[in-house]
Structure formats: C-alpha cells, structure tokens
NURO-65907 format. One record per residue (C-alpha): residue number from 1; x, y, z. Coordinates in steps of 0.2 Angstrom, whole numbers, plus 5000, padded with zeros to 4 digits. Example, Ala and Ser with C-alpha at 12.3 -4.5 7.8 and 13.67 -1.06 7.14 Angstrom:
residues 2
 num    X    Y    Z
   1 5062 4978 5039
   2 5068 4995 5036
//
This chain:
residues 497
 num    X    Y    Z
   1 3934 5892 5278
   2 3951 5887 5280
   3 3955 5870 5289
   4 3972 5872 5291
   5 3972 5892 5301
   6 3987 5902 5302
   7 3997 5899 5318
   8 4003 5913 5329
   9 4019 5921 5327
  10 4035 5917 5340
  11 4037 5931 5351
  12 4048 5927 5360
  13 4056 5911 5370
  14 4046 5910 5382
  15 4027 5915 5375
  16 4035 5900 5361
  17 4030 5888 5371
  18 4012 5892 5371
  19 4012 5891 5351
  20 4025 5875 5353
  21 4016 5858 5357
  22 4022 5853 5375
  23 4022 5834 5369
  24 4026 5825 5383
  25 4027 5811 5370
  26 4044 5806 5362
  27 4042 5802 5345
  28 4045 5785 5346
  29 4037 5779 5330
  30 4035 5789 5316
  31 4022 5801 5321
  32 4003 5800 5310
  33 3999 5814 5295
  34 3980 5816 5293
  35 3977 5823 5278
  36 3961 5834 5275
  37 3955 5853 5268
  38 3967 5867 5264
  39 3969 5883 5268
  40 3964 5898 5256
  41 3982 5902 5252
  42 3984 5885 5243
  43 3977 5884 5225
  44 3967 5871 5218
  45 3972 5860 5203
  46 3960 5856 5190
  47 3950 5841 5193
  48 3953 5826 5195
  49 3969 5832 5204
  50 3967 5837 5219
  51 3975 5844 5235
  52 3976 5842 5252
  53 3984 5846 5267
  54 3991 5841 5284
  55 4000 5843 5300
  56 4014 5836 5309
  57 4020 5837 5326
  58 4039 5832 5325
  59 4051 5842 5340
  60 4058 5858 5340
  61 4076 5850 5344
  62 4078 5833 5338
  63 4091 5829 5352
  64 4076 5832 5363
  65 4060 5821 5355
  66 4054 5825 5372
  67 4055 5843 5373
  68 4044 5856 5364
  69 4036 5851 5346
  70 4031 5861 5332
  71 4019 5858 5320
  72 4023 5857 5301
  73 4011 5860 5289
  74 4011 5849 5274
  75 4002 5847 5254
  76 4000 5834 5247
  77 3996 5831 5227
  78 3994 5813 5223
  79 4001 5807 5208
  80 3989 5806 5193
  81 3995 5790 5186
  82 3991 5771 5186
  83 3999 5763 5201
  84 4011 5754 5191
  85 4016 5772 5185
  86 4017 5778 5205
  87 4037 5779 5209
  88 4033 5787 5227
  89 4033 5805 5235
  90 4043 5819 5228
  91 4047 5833 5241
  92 4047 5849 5232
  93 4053 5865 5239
  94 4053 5884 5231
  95 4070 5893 5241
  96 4073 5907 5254
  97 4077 5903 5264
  98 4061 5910 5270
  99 4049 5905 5255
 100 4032 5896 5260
 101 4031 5877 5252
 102 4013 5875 5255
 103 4006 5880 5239
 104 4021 5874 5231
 105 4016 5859 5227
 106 4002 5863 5215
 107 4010 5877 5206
 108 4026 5867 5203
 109 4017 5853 5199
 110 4008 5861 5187
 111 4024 5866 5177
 112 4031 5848 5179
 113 4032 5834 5163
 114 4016 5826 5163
 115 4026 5807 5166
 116 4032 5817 5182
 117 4014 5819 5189
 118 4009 5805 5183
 119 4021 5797 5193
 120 4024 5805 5209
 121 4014 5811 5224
 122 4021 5831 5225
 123 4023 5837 5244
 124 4026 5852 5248
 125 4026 5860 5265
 126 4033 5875 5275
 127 4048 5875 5282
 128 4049 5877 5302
 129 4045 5896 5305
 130 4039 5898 5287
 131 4019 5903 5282
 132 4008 5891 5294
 133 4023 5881 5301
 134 4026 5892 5318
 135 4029 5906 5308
 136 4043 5919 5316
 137 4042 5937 5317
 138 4057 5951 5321
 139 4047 5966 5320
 140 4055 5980 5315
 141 4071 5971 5307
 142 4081 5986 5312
 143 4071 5999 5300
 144 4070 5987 5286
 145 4050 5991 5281
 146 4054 6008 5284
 147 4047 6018 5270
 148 4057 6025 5263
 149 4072 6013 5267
 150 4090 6018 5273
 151 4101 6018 5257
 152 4107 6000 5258
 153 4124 6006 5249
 154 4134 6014 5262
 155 4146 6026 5256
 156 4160 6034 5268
 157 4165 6029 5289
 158 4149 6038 5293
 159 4138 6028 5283
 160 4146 6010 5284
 161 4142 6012 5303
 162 4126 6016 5302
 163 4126 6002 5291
 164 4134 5990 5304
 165 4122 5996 5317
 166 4104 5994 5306
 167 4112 5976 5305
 168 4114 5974 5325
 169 4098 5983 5329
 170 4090 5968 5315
 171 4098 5956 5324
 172 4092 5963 5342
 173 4075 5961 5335
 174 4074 5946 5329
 175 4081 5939 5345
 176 4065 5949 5353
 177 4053 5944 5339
 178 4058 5924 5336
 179 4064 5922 5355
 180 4085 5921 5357
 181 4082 5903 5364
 182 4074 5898 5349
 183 4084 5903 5336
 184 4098 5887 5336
 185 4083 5877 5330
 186 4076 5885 5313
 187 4089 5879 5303
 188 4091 5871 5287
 189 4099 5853 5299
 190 4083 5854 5307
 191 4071 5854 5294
 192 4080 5842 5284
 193 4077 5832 5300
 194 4057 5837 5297
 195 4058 5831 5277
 196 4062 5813 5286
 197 4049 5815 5297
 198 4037 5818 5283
 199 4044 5803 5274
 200 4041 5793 5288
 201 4025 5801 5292
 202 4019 5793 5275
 203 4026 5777 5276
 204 4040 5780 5263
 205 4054 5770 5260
 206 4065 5784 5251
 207 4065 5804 5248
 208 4063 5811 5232
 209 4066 5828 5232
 210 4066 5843 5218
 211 4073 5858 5228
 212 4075 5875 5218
 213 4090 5888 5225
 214 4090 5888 5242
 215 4080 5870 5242
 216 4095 5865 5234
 217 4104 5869 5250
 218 4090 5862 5259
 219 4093 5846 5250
 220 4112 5844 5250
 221 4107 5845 5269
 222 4097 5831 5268
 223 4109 5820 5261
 224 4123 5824 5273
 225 4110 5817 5286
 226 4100 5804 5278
 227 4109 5798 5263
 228 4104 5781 5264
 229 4087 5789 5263
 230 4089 5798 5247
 231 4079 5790 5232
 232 4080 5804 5216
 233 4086 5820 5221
 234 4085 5836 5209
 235 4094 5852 5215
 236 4090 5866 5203
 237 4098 5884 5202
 238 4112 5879 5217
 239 4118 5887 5231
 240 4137 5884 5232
 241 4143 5874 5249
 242 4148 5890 5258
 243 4145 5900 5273
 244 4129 5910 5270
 245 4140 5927 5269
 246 4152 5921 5257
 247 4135 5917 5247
 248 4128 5934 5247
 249 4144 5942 5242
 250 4146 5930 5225
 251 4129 5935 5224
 252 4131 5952 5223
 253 4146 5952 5211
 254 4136 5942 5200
 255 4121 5955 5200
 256 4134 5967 5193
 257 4138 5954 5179
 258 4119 5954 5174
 259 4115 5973 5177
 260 4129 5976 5163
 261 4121 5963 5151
 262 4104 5971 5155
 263 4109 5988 5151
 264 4118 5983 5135
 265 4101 5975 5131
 266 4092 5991 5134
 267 4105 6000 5123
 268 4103 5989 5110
 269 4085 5994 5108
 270 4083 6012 5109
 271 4070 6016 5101
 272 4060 6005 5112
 273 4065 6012 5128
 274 4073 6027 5126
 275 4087 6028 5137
 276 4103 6029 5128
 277 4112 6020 5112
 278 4124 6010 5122
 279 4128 6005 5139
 280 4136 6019 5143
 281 4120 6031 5139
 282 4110 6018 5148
 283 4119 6015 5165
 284 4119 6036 5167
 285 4099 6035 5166
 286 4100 6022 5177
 287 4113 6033 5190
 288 4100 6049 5187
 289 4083 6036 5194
 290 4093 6029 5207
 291 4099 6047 5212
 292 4084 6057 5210
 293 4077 6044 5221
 294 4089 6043 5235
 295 4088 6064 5234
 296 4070 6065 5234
 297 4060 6048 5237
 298 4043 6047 5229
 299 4030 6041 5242
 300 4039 6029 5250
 301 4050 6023 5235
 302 4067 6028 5237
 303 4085 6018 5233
 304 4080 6003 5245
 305 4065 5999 5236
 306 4074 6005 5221
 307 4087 5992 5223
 308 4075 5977 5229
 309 4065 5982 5212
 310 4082 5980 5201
 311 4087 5963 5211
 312 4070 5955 5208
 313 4070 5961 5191
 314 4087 5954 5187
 315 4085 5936 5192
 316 4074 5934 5176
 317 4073 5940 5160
 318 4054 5941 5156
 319 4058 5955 5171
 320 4067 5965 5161
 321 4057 5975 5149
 322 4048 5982 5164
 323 4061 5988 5174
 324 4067 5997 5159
 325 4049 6004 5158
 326 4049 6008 5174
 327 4066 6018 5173
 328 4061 6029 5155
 329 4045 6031 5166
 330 4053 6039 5179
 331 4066 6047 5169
 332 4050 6054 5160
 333 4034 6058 5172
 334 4043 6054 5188
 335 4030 6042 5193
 336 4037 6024 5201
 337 4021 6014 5198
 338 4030 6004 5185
 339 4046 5999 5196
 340 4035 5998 5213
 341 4031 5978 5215
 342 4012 5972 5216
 343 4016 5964 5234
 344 4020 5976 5247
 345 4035 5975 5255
 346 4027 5976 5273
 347 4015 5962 5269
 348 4015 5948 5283
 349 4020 5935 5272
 350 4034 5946 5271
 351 4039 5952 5285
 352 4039 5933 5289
 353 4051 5930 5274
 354 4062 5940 5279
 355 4062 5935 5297
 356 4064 5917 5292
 357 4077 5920 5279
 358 4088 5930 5291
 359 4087 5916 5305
 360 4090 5902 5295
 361 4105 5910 5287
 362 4113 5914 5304
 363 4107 5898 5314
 364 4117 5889 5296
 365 4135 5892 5301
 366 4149 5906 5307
 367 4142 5923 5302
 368 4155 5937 5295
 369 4165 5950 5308
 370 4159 5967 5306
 371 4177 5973 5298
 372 4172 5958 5285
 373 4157 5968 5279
 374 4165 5984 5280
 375 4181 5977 5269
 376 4169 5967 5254
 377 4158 5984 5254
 378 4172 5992 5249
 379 4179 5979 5237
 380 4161 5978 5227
 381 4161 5998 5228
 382 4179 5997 5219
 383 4170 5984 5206
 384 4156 5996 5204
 385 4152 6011 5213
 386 4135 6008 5211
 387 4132 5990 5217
 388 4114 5981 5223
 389 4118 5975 5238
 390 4100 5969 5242
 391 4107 5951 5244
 392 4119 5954 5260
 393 4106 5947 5271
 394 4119 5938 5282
 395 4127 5952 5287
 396 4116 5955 5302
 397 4121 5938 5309
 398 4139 5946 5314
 399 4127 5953 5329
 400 4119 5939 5330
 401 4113 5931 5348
 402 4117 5911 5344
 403 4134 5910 5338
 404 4135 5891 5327
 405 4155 5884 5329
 406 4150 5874 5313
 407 4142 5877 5295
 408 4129 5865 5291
 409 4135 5849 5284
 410 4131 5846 5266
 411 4132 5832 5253
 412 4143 5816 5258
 413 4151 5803 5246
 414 4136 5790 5254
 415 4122 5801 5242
 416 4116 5790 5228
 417 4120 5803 5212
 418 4110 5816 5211
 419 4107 5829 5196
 420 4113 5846 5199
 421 4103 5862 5185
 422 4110 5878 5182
 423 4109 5890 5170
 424 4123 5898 5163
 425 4124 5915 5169
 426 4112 5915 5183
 427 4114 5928 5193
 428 4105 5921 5210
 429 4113 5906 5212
 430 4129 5908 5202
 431 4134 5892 5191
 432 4150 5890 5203
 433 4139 5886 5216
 434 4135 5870 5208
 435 4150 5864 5200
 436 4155 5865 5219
 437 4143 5858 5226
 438 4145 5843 5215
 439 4163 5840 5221
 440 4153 5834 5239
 441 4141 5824 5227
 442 4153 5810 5219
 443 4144 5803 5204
 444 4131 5817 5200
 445 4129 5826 5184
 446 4129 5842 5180
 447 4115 5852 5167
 448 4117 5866 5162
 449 4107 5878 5150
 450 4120 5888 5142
 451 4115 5905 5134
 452 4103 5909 5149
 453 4104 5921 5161
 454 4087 5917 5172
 455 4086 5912 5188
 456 4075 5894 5190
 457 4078 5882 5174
 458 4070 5864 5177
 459 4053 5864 5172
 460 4053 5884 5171
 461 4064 5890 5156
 462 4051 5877 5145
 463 4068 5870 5139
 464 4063 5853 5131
 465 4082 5845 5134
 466 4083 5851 5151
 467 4065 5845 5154
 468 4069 5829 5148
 469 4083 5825 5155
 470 4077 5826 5172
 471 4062 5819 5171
 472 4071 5804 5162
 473 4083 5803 5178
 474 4066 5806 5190
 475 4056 5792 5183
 476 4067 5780 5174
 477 4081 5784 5186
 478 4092 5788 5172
 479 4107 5796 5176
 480 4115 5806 5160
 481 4133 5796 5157
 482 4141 5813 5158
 483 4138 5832 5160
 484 4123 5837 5151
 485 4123 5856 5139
 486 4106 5862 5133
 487 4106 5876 5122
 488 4097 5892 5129
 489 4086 5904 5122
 490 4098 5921 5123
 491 4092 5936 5129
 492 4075 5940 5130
 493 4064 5946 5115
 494 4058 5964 5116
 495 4040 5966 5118
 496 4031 5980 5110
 497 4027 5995 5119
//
C-alpha cells in the first residue's frame, strides 16, 4: 500500500479548493516535512540506501501565505557517506515542463559519481500540478489524444486554421480542466519559490540543485529569486533564456539538423537497414512512412504519433537504430509495432504531462500572436517541407486565458557560479541555449561534450571528463578556471540485426 496516494486532479477553480489546503495559517516559519513510506511509483534503491518521502504544504500564491495551500510531494535519498563526507541536500529535477520528480531522485541518484552520493542527500519532488503534487488535468487538450491525431504539419490556409483553432480549443480546455483562476500560479517562479520552501523545510542553509533541460530553467529561476541561497548549482542540457515559443521554434529547426545526421547514418549502413545508399535514398523511405501513414493510419498510428515517435527518438542516439527498424518495418510488412512507444500516449501520467507542460509554458511569459505561428510554420516548411513540429507546445498559449505582461526572470549577476552541460549538437536543448544563458550567469563555466548529438550529458552519456568535472565542482566546489571540451563518442555504433 502506498503512503503517499495520488491526489485528485484540478477541475476547475472552484472544485480547486477542495483538493487545495484552505490553511488559514500563514506560513510564518518554515513549515515541517515528515518523512515516511513511498508510494508505488517510486523505486527502491539497493540496501542500505533508502528512500522516503514527504509532503509539504506551502501556498498556492506566495503573495498570499494566507490563501489556499497545495501540497508538494517530496523524496528523499540520504547521502551514503560519513558525515564528514555529507556537503548537504542536492535538489534534483528531470525537465518538462511537466516531467514527475518524485522517483527522480533514485534513478538519477543511481547514475551519479559514487563521491556524489556519498556526499549529498538527493531530493527530488514534483513540481506544483506534476504527479502527486495537485496534479492538473485539460481533458481533451483540443483533440490531442485523439487516435489517430490531426497532422500536426499544416499545409495550406485551410490547414494552418484548423491548426490555430485545435490550439484555442486546447487552451479552452485547459482553462476548464486546471481552473482559469489557477493558472497564473503553476509556474516555474512559483515552484522555485517551493524548492525554497523545501530547503527550509529541511533546515538547510543553501540549495544545491542538479536540474536537466527544462530543470535547468527551473534552476536559473531559482537563482533570479534566491541567489543568496544558491550553494552548487548544475544546469545540464540548457534551455536558452527565452520566451517558451521562441524556444520551441529553435527547437524544431534543430530536430531538422539531427533528422539529417540521422538519415545519413542510416545511409551509411544499408545493408543493415535497408533503406537507401545515401541520404537522399533514405529521406524518401522516410517521406513514403510518413505518407502512407497520413494516407491510411494503421490502428490509431498515423503522422502525430508518427512525428512524436521520430522527436523522441531523435533526442538520443541509442534511439536511433529503432526508429530505423521501425521505418524498413513498415516500409516492409506495414506493421507500426516497432515505432509505436511502450507508454501509451493517453496514459494518465500523460495526459498530466502534457497538461502541466502546456500551463507552465504559458503562465512563464507573453505567448506568440497567432500570425507568429502561422509566419514561422511557413518559414520551417521553407527549411524543410517535412518538419517535426512536435515541440510547438506554446503555441496554444496565444488563446490562452491568463495573459503574463512579463517572462520569468532568470539568472542575476548575485548567482554564485554555476556550471552550465551541453552537448554539442543536441537537438532538445540546442548548445545556444546555454552559451546564452551563461551571459545572465557572470562567472560560470561552460562543458561541453563535443562530438555528441544526445540529449542529457552529466552523469548520462558515461563521459568520465564530464563526470568529473562536475562532480569535482559539486563536492570540492571546484570551479573549472575556464570553459571545459570533452571529447564525445560520435555517432552511435550499429547494433546487429
């Protein structure tokens, strides 16, 4: 049995505030973190580590301490060393927005330096309206888990506003789903303001933090509010310091970047895969999947979930091989098993993703005018006619119900230096993102792993310079005199068949 159950959804504004605490109670001190049994959904490490997990109230708008509360739901992984050894708590945090923290903290934890664990408590938790931290909900998310999905590629006036209207009706639901009143307060501000409550919740001077894609947004966040609270901070596989729209357009030029360095790959091995002796070759059996499947979808799988299958797999490279399995599959049986993920799309972890990640991204900053989305859709499509636009997930917040004046304030020249991972040619989180973000973060260092093209480096890619070099910085608080270049491993190998 789990000791840490599932909290309902928010409906809606008002049903809100029976899953919201109505604390009459201002948090005046820093409010108390019992720590006890987990729930199912978070694994257990091999003895002697263990796990446990928590809940903290801490107030749905911190400009209110008095108003509603939420709960937080937190894990907690002590550090495995003497106490000599123990340097504090490390907030860890996997991206999204949207992605669940919870169990984060043991299966990052795993992956870390052993001087890391030895020397850190790991914390994870779920971000507000993330997994068992008042999770939201939008429903339908204007036909998004439809089965099969509208083509997310809109070609022609017809199209693009059938586009722009899936994009209002998503935002319409989730202002129905989450509650329109609640919206301005599932933000990436306000959760930083909840990592400082959980840092004072455990009686801790200073917040380490390791935060991975949009964790390192999340962190940059953190230091913009509580800078003179920063202890270590590692922000691995960046967000750049721009509105969340402009993101997902870098984004989606980069993922043509990538598909082209994929499909020379592929070309490069034809007797392996089988679909063509150059790039050229490949792309058109690419073209004849994705339009077979846009033609005639095969049960339920048709160019959305073709697209999500080709984002996912991009973003790493041990992903590779199958998707080009998955396309000579097709290509030959016209079966989808192999590109069709394990998870469904529908599940409600999920749905609750996606919800999340679409309200923090518009509650962040000014979302796009709908001639904006119309005018870069054409632009990529002049690029590539064939783009994945999977990543335009703020393009719903043009419709959407709270309208920010501000984006979310990041970094600050107060932030103690922090060390800033890339790879190379990551397509997620592009490297210009970081070198960016840096310009906010006077006196951090860059990493880069140059030669890699995955998305997720720092104890990840099992790169022994990069690996070392943070966890120098994390325990020994060495910062590198300079810009740090780790050679990377290439492109992938080619398994066997």
């Amino acid at each position: 049995m789990s000791a840490l159950p599932r909290p309902t959804a928010l409906l809606c504004a008002l049903a809100a505030a029976a899953a919201l605490l109505p604390t009459a109670t201002p948090a005046r001190a820093a409010a108390s973190l019992t720590f006890g049994a987990c729930p199912d959904s978070v694994p257990r490490p091999p003895a002697p580590d263990r796990v446990e997990c928590g809940r903290l109230t801490v107030p749905l708008d911190r400009r209110h301490p008095s108003g509603p509360h939420i709960e937080i739901a937190v894990s907690r992984v002590p550090a495995s060393g003497t106490p000599a050894e123990r340097r504090g708590i490390l907030l860890v945090n996997p991206g999204g927005p949207g992605g669940s923290g919870l169990p984060y903290a043991v299966t990052k934890r795993a992956k870390l330096p052993a001087s890391v664990r030895r020397s850190y408590d790991v914390i994870g938790f779920d971000p507000r309206g993330v997994g068992a931290s008042a999770p939201v909900d939008c429903g339908a998310m204007g036909g998004l888990f439809a089965a099969p999905g509208a083509d997310p590629v809109p070609v022609g006036p017809r199209a693009e506003r059938t586009y722009l209207t899936s994009q209002r009706h998503m935002a319409d639901d989730c202002a129905t789903g989450a509650g329109a009143r609640l919206l301005p307060y599932l933000s990436t501000e306000q959760t930083a303001y909840d990592m400082d409550a959980i840092r004072a919740a455990l009686g801790e001077p200073r917040t380490n933090f390791l935060g991975v894609s949009y964790g390192s947004y999340l962190g940059a966040a953190y230091a913009a509010r509580f800078a003179h609270r920063v202890g270590r901070m590692v922000l691995d596989s960046v967000v750049g310091p721009w509105d969340w729209y402009d993101f997902d357009v870098v984004q989606s030029r980069a993922l043509l970047r990538a598909r082209d360095t994929f499909l020379g790959w592929t070309a490069a091995h034809p007797d392996r895969f089988g679909l063509g002796g150059d790039p050229a070759a490949v792309r058109r059996s690419y073209l004849r999947v994705r339009r077979g499947l846009a033609a005639r979808p095969v049960d339920g799988f048709g160019p959305a979930e073709f697209d999500r299958a080709v984002y996912r797999a991009l973003g790493r490279t041990e992903r590779w091989s199958g998707l080009a399995d998955g396309l000579r599959a097709h290509l030959t049986n016209g079966a989808v098993d192999d590109l069709r993920p394990a998870s469904a799309f529908d599940s409600p972890e999920s749905r609750n993703y996606e919800a999340a990640n679409r309200i923090v991204k518009c509650a962040d900053g000014p979302g796009p005018a709908p001639r904006e989305i119309v005018a870069d859709i054409r632009r990529i499509r002049r690029q590539d006619p064939q783009p994945v636009l999977t990543g335009l997930e703020a393009t719903t917040c043009a419709y959407w119900q709270h309208r920010p004046d501000r984006r979310t304030p990041l970094g600050g020249p107060a932030t103690p230096p922090v060390l800033l991972v890339a790879s190379a040619h990551d397509p997620v989180t592009p490297i210009r993102g970081a070198r960016e973000l840096r310009e906010l973060l006077p006196g951090s260092r860059l990493i880069t792993l140059e030669n890699d093209y995955s998305h997720g480096v720092f104890a990840s890619r099992g790169n022994g310079c990069v690996d070392g070099a943070v966890a120098a910085y994390l325990v020994d608080g060495r910062v590198p005199e300079a810009d740090v270049r780790c050679s990377g491993p290439g492109l992938p190998p080619v398994p066997a068949s």
